[in-house]
C-alpha positions in Angstrom: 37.1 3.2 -43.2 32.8 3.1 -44.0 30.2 5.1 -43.5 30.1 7.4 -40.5 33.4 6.3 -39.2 32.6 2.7 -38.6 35.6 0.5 -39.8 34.5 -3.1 -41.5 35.7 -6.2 -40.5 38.0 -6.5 -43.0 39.5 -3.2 -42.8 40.0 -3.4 -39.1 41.9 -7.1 -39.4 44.3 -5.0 -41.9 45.1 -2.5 -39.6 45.9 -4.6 -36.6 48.3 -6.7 -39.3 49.5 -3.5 -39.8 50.3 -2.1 -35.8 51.7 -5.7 -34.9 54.9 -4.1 -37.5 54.7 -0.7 -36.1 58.2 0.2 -34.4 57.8 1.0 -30.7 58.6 4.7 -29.5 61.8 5.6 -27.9 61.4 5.3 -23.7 58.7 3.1 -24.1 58.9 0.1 -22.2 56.4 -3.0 -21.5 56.3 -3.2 -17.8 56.2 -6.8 -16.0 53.4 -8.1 -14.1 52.9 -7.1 -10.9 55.7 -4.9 -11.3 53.4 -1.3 -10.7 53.6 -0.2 -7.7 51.0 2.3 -5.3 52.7 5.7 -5.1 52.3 8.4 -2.4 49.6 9.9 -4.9 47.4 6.6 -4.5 44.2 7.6 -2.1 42.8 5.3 0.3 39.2 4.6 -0.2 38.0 6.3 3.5 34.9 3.4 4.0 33.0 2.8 6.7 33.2 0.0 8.9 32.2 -3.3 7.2 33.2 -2.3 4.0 35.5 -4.6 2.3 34.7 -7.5 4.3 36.2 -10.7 5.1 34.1 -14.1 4.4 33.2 -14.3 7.4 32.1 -11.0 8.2 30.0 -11.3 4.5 28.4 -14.9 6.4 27.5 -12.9 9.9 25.4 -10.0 7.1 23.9 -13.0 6.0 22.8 -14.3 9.3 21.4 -10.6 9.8 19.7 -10.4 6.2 18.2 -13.6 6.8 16.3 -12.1 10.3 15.3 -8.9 7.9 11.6 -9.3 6.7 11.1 -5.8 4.9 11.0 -7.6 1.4 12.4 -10.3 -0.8 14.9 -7.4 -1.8 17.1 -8.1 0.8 18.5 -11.5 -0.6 21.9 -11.5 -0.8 24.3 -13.3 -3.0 25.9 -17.0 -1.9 29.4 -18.2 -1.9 28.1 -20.6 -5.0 26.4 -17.7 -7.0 30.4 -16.3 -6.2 31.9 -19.1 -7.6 29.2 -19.0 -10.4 30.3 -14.8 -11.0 34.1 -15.2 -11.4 34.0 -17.7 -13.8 31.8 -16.1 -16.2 32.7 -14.4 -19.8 33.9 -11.1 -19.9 32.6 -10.0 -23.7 31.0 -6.8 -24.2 26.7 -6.7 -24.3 26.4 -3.0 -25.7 28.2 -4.9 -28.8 26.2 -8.2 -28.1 29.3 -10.2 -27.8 28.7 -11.7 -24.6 28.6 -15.5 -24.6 26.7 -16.1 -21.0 24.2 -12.8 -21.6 23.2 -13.9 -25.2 22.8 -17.4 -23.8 20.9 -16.5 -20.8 18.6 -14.1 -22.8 18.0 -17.2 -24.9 17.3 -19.3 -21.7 14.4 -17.1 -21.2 12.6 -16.0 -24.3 12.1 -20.0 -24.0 11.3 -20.3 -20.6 8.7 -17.4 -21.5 7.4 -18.2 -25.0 8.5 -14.9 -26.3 10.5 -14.2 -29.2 13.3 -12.3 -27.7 14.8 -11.1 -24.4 16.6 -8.2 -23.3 18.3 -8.4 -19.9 18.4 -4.7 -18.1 19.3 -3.6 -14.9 16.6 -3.5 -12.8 12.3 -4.2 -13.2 11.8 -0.3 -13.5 13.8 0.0 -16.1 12.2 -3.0 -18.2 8.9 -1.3 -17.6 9.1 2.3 -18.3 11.4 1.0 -21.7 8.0 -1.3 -22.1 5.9 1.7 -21.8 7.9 3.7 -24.3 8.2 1.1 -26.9 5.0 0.5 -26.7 3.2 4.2 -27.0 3.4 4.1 -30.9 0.6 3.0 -32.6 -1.9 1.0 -30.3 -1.7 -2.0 -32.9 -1.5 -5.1 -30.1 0.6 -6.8 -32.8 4.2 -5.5 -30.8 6.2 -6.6 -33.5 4.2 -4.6 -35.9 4.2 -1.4 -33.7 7.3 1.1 -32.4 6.3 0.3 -29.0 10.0 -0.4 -27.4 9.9 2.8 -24.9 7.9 0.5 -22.6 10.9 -0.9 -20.2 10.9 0.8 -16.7 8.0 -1.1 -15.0 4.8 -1.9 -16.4 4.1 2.1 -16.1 5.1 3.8 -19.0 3.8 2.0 -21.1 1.5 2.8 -24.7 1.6 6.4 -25.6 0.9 7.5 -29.4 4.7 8.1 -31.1 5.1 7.9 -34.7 8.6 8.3 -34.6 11.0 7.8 -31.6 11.7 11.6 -31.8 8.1 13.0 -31.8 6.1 14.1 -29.0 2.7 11.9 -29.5 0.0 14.2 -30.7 -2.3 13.0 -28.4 -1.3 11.9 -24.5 -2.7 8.4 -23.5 -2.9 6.5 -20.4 -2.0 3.2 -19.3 -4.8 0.9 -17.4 -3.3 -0.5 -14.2 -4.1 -1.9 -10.4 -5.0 1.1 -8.1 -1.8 -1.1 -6.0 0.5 -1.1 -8.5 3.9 -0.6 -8.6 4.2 1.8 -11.4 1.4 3.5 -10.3 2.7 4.3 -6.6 5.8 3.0 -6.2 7.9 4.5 -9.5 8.7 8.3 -8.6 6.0 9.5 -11.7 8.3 7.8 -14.0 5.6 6.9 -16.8 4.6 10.3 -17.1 8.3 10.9 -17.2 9.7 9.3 -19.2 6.7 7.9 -21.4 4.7 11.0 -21.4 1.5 8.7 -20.2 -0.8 8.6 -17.5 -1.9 6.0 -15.5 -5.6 5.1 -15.0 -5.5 3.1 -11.7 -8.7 0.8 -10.7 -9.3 -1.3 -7.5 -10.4 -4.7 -8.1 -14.3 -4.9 -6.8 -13.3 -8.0 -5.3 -10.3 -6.8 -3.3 -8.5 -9.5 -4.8 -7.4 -8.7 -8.6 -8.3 -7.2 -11.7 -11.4 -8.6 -13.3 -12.4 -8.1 -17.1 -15.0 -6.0 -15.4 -12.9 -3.8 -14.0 -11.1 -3.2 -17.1 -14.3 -2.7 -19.2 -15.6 0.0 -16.5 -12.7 2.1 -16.6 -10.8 1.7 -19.8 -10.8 4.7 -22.2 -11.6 3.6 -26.0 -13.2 6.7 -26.8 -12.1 9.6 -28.7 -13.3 12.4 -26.5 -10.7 15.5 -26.2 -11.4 15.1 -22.7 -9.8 11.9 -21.7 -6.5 10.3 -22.6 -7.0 7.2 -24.6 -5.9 3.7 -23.2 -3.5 2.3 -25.0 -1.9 -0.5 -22.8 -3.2 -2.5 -19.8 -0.7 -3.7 -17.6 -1.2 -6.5 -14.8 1.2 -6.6 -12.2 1.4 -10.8 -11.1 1.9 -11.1 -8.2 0.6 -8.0 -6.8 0.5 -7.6 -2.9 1.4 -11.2 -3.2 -1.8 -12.2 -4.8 -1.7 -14.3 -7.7 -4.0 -13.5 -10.9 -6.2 -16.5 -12.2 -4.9 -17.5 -15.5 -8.1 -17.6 -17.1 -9.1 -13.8 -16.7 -6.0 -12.7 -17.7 -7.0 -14.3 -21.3 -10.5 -12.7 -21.0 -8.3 -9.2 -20.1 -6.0 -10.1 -23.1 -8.6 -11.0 -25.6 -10.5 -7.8 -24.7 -7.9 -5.4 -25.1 -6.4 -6.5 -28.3 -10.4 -6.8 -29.8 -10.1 -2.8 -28.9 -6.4 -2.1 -29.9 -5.1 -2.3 -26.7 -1.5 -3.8 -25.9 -1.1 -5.7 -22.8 2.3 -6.1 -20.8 2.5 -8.0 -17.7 4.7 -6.3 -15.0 6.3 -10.1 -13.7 8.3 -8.7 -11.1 7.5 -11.5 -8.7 5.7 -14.2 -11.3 7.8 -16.8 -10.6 6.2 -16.6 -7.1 3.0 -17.1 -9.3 4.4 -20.0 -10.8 5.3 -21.8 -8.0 2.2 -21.2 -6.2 0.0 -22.4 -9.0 2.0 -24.5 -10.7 1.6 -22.9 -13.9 4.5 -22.7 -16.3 6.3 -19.5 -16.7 5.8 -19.0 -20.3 1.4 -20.1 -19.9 1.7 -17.0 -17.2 3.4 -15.1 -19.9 1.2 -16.1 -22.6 -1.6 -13.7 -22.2 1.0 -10.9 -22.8 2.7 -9.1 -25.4 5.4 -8.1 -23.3 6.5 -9.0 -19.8 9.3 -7.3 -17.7 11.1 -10.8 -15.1 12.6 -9.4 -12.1 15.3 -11.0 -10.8 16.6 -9.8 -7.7 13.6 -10.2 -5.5 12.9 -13.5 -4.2 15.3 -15.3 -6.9 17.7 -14.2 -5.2 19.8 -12.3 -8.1 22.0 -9.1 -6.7 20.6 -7.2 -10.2 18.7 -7.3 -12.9 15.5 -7.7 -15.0 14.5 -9.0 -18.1 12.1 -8.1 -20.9 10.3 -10.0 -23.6 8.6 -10.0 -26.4 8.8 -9.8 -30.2 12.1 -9.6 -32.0 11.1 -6.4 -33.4 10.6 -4.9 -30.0 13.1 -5.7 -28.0 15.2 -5.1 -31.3 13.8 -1.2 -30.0 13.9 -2.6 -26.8 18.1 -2.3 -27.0 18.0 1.1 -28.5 15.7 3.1 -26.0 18.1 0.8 -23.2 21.0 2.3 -24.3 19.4 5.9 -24.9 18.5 5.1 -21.3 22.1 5.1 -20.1 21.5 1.1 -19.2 24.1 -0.5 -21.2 26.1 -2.7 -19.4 29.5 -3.8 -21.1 31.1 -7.2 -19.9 28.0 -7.9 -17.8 28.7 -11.4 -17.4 29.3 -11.9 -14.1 25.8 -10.5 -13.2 23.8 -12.5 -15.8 25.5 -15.8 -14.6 24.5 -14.7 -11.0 21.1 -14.2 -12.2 21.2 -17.6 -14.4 22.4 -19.2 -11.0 19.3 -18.0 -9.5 17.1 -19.0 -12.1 18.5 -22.4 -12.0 18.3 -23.4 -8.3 16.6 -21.1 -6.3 13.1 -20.8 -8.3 12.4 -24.0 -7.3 13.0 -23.0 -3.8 10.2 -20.4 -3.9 7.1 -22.7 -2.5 9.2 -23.5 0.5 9.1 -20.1 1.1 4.9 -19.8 0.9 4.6 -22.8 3.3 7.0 -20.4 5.5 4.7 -17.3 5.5 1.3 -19.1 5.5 2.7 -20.7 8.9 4.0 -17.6 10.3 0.1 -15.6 9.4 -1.3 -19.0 11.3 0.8 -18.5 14.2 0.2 -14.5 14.2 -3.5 -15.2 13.7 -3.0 -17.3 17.1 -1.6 -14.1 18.8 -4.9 -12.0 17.7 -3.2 -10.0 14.8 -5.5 -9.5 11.4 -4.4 -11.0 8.0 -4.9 -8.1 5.8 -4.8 -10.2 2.2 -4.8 -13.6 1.9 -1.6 -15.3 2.1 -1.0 -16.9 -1.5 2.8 -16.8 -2.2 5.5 -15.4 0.1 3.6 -11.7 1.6 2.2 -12.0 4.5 -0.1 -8.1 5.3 -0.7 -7.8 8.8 -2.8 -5.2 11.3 -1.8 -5.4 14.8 -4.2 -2.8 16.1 -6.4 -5.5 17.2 -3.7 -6.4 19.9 -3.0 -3.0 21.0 -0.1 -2.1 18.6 0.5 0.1 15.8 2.3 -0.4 12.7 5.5 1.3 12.2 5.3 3.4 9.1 9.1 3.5 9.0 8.7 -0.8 8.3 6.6 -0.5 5.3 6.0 1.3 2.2 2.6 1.2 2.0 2.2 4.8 2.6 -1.3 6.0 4.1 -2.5 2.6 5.2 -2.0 0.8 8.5 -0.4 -2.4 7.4 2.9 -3.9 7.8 4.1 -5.9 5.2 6.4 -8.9 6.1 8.1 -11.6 3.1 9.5 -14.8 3.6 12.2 -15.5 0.9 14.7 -18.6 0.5 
């Protein structure tokens, strides 16, 4: 045996020589398959109706999810993505021995231009590990930095940690869109779990984030009274609008002339790339991290990914698994995610024609277009036809809007 328990290789391939001679105890006896049998003990799972379905009770939910407009959520998986999930390697990612998760996180550090990927469990989780990861030094060189806490959501993102252990000695903030998901939307999970604070700003021109905006509300200085900014993150899409490529560079260049880390929370940017017809990784490129969601209008039934440098997401794995969000044979779910990667992102502009033709045909009725309708969100008042929204339809607490999404 090692250090600390942990057998080597060649240590452990003696000892399994060595069991394979081992005389089996008395009584013992290698039962044949299929041969156990449920006893009186066994207890029935007591579910409600529709729970294990048949196929074609799982195609009438279908027909029902596909009439449900709350959000691109709501997807649900296919017979193919099925077929795509059984068939799928079973090795385990906390040891990162999994064929199809170490090739998918391959598939997208290229896709994205990034170093490395980490797949997670979900987009808040990416984020918030972002924010942690990232709080350590400021340097906008990630693979240079201990920033790998950052990986919940584009909300916890750069606070000041010298070491993973240490509370930082002083608290910092994290720039984002006064819209934003980690901002509103995340339960005060940056100042959870990344001991940050968010500095939210609404665009001047109701549309997105401008250099401006940053400039007028970012916190450089070192006065005890404020929390410095150490991360900027831009949510693309946000409220389905799309950010122009161009000032996200401007944002980028800015921030990293003042120290400043950007991360990018991607939750819907494929929707960006289909709408603009961008590539993926030139969306990506103006970030030092970016959390992928893959369960919205992909299509995936979990999961996320981060990216960045090695170095990072090298922390990236550490603060994921200090997270509790270590998955073991997690095959099935990255080859349902690869699945959606591979034939439903193409899929996505379909879905935009969809909701720009159902705002034109509300417009006809006399209901307002809150936002403009870019990608797949379609914001809608219908107090100028004499009815109110439903808060109960939409989470966008406070305001009278109802949000409906067209998704494949």
């Amino acid at each position: 045996m090692t250090i600390d328990g942990e057998a080597g290789t060649q240590t452990v391939s003696e000892m399994i020589k060595h069991l394979g001679h081992l005389a089996i105890p008395n009584g013992h006896t290698n039962p044949q398959k299929n041969s156990i049998k449920a006893t009186n003990s066994y207890v029935q799972l007591n579910l409600p109706k529709g729970g294990y379905q048949e196929p074609k009770s799982n195609e009438e939910k279908r027909t029902l999810i596909a009439r449900d407009f709350r959000s691109d959520t709501m997807t649900a998986p296919t017979e193919e993505m099925f077929e795509f999930m059984k068939n799928a390697s079973i090795g385990d990612d906390v040891y990162g021995e999994d064929v199809i998760t170490n090739a998918f996180q391959e598939k997208i550090s290229q896709l994205t231009g990034k170093e490395a990927a980490a797949f997670c469990k979900y987009a808040i989780f990416d984020d918030e590990k972002q924010n942690n990861q990232n709080k350590s030094t400021g340097n906008p060189d990630l693979a240079n930095t201990t920033t790998c806490q950052l990986l919940i959501d584009a909300i916890n993102s750069l606070l000041s940690l010298n070491t993973p252990f240490a509370c930082p000695a002083v608290q910092h903030s994290v720039l984002c869109d006064s819209r934003a998901h980690i901002h509103n939307y995340e339960a005060g999970g940056i100042a959870f779990h990344s001991q940050a604070t968010t500095i939210p700003v609404k665009p001047k021109n109701d549309h997105t984030l401008t250099l401006e905006d940053v400039q007028e509300s970012i916190v450089l200085c070192d006065d005890i009274h404020f929390a410095p900014t150490k991360l900027v993150c831009l949510e693309n899409t946000i409220r389905g609008l799309v950010h122009p490529l161009d000032e996200m560079r401007r944002i980028r260049d800015f921030c990293h002339e003042n120290g400043v880390i950007t991360h990018c929370d991607g939750a819907r940017i494929w929707e960006a790339a289909a709408k603009t017809g961008h590539s993926i990784a030139e969306l990506c490129e103006p970030f030092d991290s970016v959390s992928l969601c893959l369960s919205k209008g992909l299509g995936a039934p979990i999961g996320s990914v981060l990216v960045g440098p090695h170095e990072f997401i090298k922390k990236v794995r550490w603060f994921r698994k200090m997270f509790g969000g270590g998955i073991r044979q997690c095959g099935s779910i990255v080859a349902a995610a690869d699945y959606c990667v591979t034939y439903n992102f193409p899929r996505l502009a379909e879905t935009h024609r969809l909701a720009r033709h159902l705002a034109d045909r509300l417009v006809e009725l006399g209901v307002r277009i809150a936002f403009p309708v870019e990608t797949n969100h379609v914001f809608i008042d219908p107090s100028p036809i004499g009815q109110s929204s439903n808060p109960d339809s939409s989470y966008q607490a406070g305001e009278e809007k109802t949000r409906i999404t067209r998704r494949y």
